[in-house]
Each structure stands twice: as C-alpha cells, then as structure tokens.
TIBA-897089 format. One line per field, with one value per residue: x negated, y, z of N, C-alpha, C in turn. Coordinates in steps of 0.2 Angstrom, whole numbers, always signed. Layout:
<rs>
n.xx (X; ...)
n.yy (Y; ...)
n.zz (Z; ...)
ca.xx (X; ...)
ca.yy (Y; ...)
ca.zz (Z; ...)
c.xx (X; ...)
c.yy (Y; ...)
c.zz (Z; ...)
</rs>
This chain:
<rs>
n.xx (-4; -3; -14; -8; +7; +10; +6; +15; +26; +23; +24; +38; +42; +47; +46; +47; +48; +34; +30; +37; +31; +17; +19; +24; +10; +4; +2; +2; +13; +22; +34; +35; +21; +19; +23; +17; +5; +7; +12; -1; -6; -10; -23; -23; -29; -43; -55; -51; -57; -46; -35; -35; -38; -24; -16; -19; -16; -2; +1; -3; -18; -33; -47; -60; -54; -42; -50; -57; -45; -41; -53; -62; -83; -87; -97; -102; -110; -126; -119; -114; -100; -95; -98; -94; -79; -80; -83; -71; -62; -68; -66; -52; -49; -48; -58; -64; -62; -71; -82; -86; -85; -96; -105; -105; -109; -122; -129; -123; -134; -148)
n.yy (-6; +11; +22; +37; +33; +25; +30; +41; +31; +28; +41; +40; +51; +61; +62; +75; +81; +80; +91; +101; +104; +107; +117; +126; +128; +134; +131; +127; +117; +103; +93; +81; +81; +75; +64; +57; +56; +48; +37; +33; +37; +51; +59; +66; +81; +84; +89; +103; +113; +120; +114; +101; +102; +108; +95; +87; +94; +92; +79; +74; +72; +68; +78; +69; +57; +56; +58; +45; +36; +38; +34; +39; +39; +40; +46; +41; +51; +52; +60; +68; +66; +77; +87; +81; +83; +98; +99; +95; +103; +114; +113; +114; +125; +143; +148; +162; +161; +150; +153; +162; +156; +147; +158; +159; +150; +148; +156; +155; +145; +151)
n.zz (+0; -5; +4; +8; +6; +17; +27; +28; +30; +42; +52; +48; +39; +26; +9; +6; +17; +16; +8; +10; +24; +19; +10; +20; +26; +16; +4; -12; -17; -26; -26; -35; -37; -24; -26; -33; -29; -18; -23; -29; -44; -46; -35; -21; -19; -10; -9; -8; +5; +12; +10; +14; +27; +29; +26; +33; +44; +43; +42; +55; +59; +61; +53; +50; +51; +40; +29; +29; +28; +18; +10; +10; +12; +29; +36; +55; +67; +78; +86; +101; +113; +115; +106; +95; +96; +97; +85; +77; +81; +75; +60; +61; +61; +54; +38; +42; +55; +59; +53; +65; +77; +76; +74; +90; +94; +92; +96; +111; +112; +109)
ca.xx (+0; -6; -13; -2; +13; +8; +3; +23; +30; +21; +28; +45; +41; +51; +41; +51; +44; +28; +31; +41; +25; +11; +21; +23; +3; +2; -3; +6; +14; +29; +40; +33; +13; +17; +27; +11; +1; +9; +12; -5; -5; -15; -26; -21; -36; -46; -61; -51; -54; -39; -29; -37; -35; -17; -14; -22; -11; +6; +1; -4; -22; -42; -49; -62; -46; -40; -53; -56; -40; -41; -56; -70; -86; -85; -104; -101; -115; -126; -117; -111; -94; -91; -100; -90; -75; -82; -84; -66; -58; -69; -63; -43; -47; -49; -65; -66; -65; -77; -89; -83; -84; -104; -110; -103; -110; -127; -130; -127; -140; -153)
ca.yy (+0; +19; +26; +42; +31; +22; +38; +43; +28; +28; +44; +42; +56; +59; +66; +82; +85; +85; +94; +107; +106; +111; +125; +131; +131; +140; +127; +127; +109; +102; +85; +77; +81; +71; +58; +54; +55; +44; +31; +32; +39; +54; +58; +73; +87; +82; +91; +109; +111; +123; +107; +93; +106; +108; +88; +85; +94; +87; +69; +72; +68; +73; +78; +62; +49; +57; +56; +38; +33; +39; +29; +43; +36; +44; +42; +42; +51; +52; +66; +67; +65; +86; +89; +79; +89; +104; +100; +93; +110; +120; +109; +116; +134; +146; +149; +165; +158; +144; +157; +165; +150; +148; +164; +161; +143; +151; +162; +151; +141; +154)
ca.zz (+0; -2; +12; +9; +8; +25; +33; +28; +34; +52; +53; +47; +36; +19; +3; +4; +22; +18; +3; +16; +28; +16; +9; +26; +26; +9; -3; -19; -22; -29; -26; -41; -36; -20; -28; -39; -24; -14; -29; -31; -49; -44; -29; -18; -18; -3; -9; -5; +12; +16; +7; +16; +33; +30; +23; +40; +52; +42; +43; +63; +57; +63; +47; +48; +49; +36; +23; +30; +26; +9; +7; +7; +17; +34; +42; +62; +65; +83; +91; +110; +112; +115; +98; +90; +98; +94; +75; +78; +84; +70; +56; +64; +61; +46; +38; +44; +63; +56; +55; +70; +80; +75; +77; +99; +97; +90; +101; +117; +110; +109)
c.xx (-4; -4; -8; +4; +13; +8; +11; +27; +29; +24; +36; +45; +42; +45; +40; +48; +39; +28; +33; +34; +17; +14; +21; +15; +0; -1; +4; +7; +20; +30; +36; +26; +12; +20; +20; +5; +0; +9; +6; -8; -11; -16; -25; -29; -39; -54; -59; -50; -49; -34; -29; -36; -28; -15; -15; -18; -5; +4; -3; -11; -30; -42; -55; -58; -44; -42; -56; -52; -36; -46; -63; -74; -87; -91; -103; -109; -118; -125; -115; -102; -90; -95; -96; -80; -77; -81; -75; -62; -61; -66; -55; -45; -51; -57; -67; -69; -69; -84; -91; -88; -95; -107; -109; -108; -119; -131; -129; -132; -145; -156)
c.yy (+6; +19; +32; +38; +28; +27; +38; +37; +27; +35; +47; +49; +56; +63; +73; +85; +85; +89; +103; +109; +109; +117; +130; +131; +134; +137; +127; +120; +108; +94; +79; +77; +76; +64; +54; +53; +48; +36; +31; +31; +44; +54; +66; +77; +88; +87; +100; +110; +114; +117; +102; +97; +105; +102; +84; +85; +92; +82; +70; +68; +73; +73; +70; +55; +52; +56; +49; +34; +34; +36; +33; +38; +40; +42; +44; +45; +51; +59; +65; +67; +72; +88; +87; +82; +96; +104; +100; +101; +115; +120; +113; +122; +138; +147; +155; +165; +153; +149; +160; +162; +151; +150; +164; +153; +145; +155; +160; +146; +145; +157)
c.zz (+0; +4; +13; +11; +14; +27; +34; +34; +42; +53; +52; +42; +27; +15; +6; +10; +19; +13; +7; +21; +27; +14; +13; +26; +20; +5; -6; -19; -23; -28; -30; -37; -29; -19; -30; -33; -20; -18; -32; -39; -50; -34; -26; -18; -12; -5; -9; +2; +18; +15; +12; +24; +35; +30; +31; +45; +49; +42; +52; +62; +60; +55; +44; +45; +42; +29; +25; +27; +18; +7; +6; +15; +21; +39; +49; +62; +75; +88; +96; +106; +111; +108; +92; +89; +97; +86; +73; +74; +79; +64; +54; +60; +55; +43; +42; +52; +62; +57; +63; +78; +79; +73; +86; +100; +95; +96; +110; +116; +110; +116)
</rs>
C-alpha cells in the first residue's frame, strides 16, 4: 500500500482534508494532485521544504518519519537525544526563525 494512503488511513483522514489542511498552510494543491499522490502515480514534492514542513504537520508527522515513510534514506545520525530535539523543533518553524533560531544557538555556544 502507499505510504500516503496508510498515513490517511491511520488517521481516518479523507483526501479532501488534507487537501483542506495544506491549503490552510499555503501550498497550492488540488483533489486530483493528491489523488495521484496517494495512488502512487505521482510523488508529492518532498524536496520543497515549506511542502514537506506543512505535509508533516497534516499527517501528525516529525519531518524524519516522514521522509522515512516515503522511502528517502534517513541516516540516524550520533546526536544526543536534546540535539536531535532541537533540529526537531527547527525543522517546525519558518525559515526566517530557522535562521533565527541559529544565530541564539550560536552564540550560546561561543
């Protein structure tokens, strides 16, 4: 089975929502583009990462499970448990608090 359409099914979750729940994050999509998604036709745009941000919070996903379960390699890599929390929690937030975010993580480091 697609992993999108698995991901839908665990969350009881119709097309039309996500379709409803990206819009509400400001990606442009349509009924059809997640029908083809889903049906494994086409593959949703995971390499835009305001996409793959938003595709994340509607399916109730970390961003690594998420490219996981689409099937990209996902190296664990040797970080503490709060680094990898931290990358987490940067991952959530817009680029501009991305930068934000480490220039305060920068600078308790110096």
């Amino acid at each position: 089975m697609n992993w999108l359409r698995q991901r839908l099914d665990e969350l009881n979750m119709s097309q039309s929502e996500l379709t409803r729940l990206l819009q509400i994050e400001g990606m442009e999509v349509s009924s059809s583009a997640i029908s083809h998604w889903t049906n494994g036709r086409y593959n949703p745009p995971l390499e835009d990462d305001s996409f793959r941000r938003a595709l994340a919070n509607a399916l109730k996903l970390e961003i690594p499970e998420l490219l996981r379960r689409a099937g990209y390699p996902v190296i664990n890599g040797k970080h503490s448990d709060k680094a990898e929390r931290a990358a987490i929690l940067i991952d959530r937030m817009t680029p501009e608090d991305q930068d934000k975010a480490l220039r305060v993580i920068e600078a308790l480091s110096s």
